[in-house]
N, C-alpha and C positions, 0 to 999 in steps of 0.2 A: 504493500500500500504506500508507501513512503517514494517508489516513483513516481503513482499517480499526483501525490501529496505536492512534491516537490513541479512535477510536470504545471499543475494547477495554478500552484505559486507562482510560477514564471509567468504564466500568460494575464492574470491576475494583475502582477503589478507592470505587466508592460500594458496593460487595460489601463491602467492608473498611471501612467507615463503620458500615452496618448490622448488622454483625460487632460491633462495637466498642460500638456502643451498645448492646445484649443484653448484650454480656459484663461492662461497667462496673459492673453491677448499677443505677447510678442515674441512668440514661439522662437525665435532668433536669438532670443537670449537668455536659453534655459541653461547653459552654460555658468552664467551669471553669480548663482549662489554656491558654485562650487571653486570658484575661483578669489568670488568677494564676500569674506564669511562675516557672517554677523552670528556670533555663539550667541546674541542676547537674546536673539529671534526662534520661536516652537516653530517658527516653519521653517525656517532656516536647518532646524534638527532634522524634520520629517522629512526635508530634502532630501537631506545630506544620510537620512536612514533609510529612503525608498533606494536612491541610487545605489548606496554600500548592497541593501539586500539586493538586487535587481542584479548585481552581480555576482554574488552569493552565488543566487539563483541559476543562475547560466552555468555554473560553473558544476553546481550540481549535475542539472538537466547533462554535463558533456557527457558524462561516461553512458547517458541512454542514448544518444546519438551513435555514438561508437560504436553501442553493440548493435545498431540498425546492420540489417544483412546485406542492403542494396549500397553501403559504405562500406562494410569489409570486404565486399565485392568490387567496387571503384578505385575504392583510396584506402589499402588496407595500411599504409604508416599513420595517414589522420584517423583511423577508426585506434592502431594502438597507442598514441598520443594520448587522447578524449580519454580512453577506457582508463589510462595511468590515474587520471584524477580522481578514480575514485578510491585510493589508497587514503586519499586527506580527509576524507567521507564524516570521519568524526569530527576534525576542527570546522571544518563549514559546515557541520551539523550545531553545534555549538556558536559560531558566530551568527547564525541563520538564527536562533531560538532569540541569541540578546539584542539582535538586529529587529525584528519582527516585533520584540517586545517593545522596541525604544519607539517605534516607530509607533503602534499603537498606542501605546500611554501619552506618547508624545501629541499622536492627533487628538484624542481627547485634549490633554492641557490646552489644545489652541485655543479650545471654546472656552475650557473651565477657567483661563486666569482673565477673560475678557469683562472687566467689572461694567463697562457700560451696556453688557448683555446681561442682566440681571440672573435671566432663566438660564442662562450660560454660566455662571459666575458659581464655579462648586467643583472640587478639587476631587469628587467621588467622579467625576466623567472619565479620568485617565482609567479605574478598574476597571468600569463596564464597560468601556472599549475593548482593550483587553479580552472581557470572560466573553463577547457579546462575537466578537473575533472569532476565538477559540472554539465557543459553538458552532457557527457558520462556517469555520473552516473545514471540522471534521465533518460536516453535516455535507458539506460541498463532494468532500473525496467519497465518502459513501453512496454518495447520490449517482455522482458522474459515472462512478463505477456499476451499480447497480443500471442505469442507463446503458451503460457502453456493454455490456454484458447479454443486454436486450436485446440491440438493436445491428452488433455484429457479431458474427460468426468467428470472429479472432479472438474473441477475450474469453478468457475464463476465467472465476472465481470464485474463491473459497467464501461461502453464504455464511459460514459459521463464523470467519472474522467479522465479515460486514455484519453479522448482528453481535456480536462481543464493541467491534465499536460505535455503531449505533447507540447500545445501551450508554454507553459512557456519554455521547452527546446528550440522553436526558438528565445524566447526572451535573452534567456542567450546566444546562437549565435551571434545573432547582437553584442554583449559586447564582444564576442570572435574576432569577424573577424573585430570590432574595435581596438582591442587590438594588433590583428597580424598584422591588416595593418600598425602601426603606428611602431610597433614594425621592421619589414623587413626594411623598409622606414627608418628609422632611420640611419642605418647603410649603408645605400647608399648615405651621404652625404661628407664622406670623405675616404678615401683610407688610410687601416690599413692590415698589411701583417696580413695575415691568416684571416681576419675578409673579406676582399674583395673576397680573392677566393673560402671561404664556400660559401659565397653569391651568386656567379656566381656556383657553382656546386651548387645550392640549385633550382635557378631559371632558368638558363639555362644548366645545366649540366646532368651530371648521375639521379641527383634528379630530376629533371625538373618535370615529369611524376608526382610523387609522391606527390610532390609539388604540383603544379597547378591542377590535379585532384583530387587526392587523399584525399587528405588534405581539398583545397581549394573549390572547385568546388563540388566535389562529398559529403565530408567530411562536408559542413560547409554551404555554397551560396545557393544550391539548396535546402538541408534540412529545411537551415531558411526560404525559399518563402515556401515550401507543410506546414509545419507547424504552419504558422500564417494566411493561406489564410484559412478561415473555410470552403470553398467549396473544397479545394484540401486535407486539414487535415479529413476531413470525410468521406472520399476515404480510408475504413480501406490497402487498397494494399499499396497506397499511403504512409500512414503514416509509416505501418509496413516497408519500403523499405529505406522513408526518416530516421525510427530513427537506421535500421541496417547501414545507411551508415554514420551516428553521431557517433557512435560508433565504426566503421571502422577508420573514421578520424581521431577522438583522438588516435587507434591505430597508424595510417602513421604519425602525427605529432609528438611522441614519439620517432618514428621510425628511420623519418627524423633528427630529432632532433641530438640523440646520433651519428650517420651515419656521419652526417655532420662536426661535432665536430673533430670527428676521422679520417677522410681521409685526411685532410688538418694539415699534418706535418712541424711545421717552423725548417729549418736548417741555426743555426746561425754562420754566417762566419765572418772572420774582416770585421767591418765596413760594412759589409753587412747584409741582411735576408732573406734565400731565403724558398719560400714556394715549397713542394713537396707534391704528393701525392699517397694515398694509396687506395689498392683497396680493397673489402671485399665480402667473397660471404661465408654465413653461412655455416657448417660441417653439417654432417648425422646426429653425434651423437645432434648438436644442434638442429637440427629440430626434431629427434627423441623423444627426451628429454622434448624440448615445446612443444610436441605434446603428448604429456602423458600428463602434467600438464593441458591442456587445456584439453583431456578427462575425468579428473579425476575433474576438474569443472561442466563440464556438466554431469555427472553421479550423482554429487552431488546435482544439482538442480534439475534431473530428480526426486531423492528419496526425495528429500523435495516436492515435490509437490506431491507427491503421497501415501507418509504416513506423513506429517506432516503439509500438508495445508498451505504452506506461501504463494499461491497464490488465494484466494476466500475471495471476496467483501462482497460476500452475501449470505447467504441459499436461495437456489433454489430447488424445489421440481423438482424432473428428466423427463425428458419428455415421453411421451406418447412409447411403442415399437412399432419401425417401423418407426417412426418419424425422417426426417433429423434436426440435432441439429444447429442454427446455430453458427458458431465458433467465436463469442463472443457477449455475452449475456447482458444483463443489467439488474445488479439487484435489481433495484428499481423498476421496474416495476410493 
């Protein structure tokens, strides 16, 4: 699993590169914070911790390119070059964990030391980034894999890991929706402009939906019940369904997140503070835009599974012609 894991990551944060350079506005000088540092700056870190992992990453991903057949076949000095790095396996296993971590806690801090975002402004956003991560991460490799297993004839896999780690995904949920509950709950103890009325457009507001479903319900409550009940996690529909909507969540709480921040404008008057608000409904060009990036993710997962195997458990000899395969396998058998 740890190729897929690593495979996923790479395209993931090159998703997030390409992300990043659209959004800069001056894509020409994305160069810029790696040259002109400013340690005082959280995005300055998240920079400078997306690029360190991003190459992490590749460095990983080399030794699965190596062992591709149609490279040991072409270019078999570059296929044993590639393959050599994975003798370092543990130290970039190791700088990848404190890298990924930095970089997580770190994006949360961007919102959490932002004092004139009220509903921002809370030093608890670096964890649940973090645990909210970590969910979505596992939930992502079990998913793709349970998919790629479906939907091609190359992959096999051991059903008995993908539910051993599944289960542990609803175990990191109970720590997440410990986290949010104490987290929300907090901030309704005393009455702070701008912190009070994100809260009420978060829970009973515009957000509401997103919130309490989305997020909450869909995202996080129900996934942790199919997933630690062994009778409902063995329900491959079940599982495949609870961990697309793990995955979903961490997107809406993300989503939520930034949304919420942003609508709720303080305009400061004598002796006064008055909160307004903003409305927001994405552009063409932004949905167009994320919707490239997000094809050009799954085009890349499509090719890694089909010429370069990051997803197969185990050698499986192919079954009988004529035979219905069923769509996921277990390769200990």
């Amino acid at each position: 699993m740890a190729r897929t894991a690593v495979f996923i990551g790479l395209i993931g944060y090159s998703m997030a590169v390409f992300t990043l350079l659209l959004d800069i506005g001056r894509p020409d000088r994305f160069w810029h914070p790696l040259v002109y540092w400013n340690p005082h700056s959280v995005l300055w870190e998240v920079t400078m911790c997306i690029t360190l992992y991003l190459s992490v990453l590749a460095l990983e991903t080399a030794p699965i390119v190596g062992e591709a057949t149609w490279l040991r076949r072409r270019w078999p000095k570059l296929s044993g070059r590639l393959r050599l790095v994975h003798r370092y396996a543990p130290l970039l296993a190791l700088l990848g964990l404190g890298l990924s971590l930095l970089h997580q806690s770190s994006l949360g801090a961007t919102y959490g030391v932002l004092k004139a975002r009220p509903i921002w402004f809370r030093p608890g956003l670096s964890v649940i980034f973090v645990v909210s991560a970590a969910a979505g991460g596992l939930a992502l490799v079990v998913l793709a894999s349970m998919l790629a297993a479906w939907l091609s004839h190359r992959v096999h896999v051991d059903d008995r890991l993908l539910d051993r780690t599944a289960k542990s995904v609803g175990w990191v949920l109970v720590g997440y929706l410990y986290l949010r509950f104490w987290d929300a709950l907090s901030m309704s103890y005393t009455y702070l402009p701008g912190r009070s009325e994100g809260m009420a457009l978060l829970v009973k507001g515009p957000l509401a939906f997103n919130f309490w479903f989305g997020e909450i319900l869909l995202g996080a409550f129900l996934p942790a019940i199919v997933l630690l009940r062994e009778g409902l996690r063995r329900n491959r529909i079940l599982r495949l369904a609870a961990l697309a909507n793990v995955v979903a969540g961490v997107v809406v709480y993300r989503w939520n997140l930034n949304l919420v921040g942003q609508m709720v404008v303080l305009t400061y008057l004598p002796h006064d503070v008055v909160p307004r608000y903003a409305h927001y409904v994405p552009s063409l060009i932004e949905v167009l835009s994320s919707a490239g990036i997000i094809a050009y993710g799954l085009l890349a997962f499509t090719l890694g599974v089909r010429y370069l195997g990051v997803v197969r458990h185990a050698a499986r000899p192919r079954t009988a012609e004529g035979e219905r395969r069923d769509w996921v396998t277990v390769g200990a058998d």
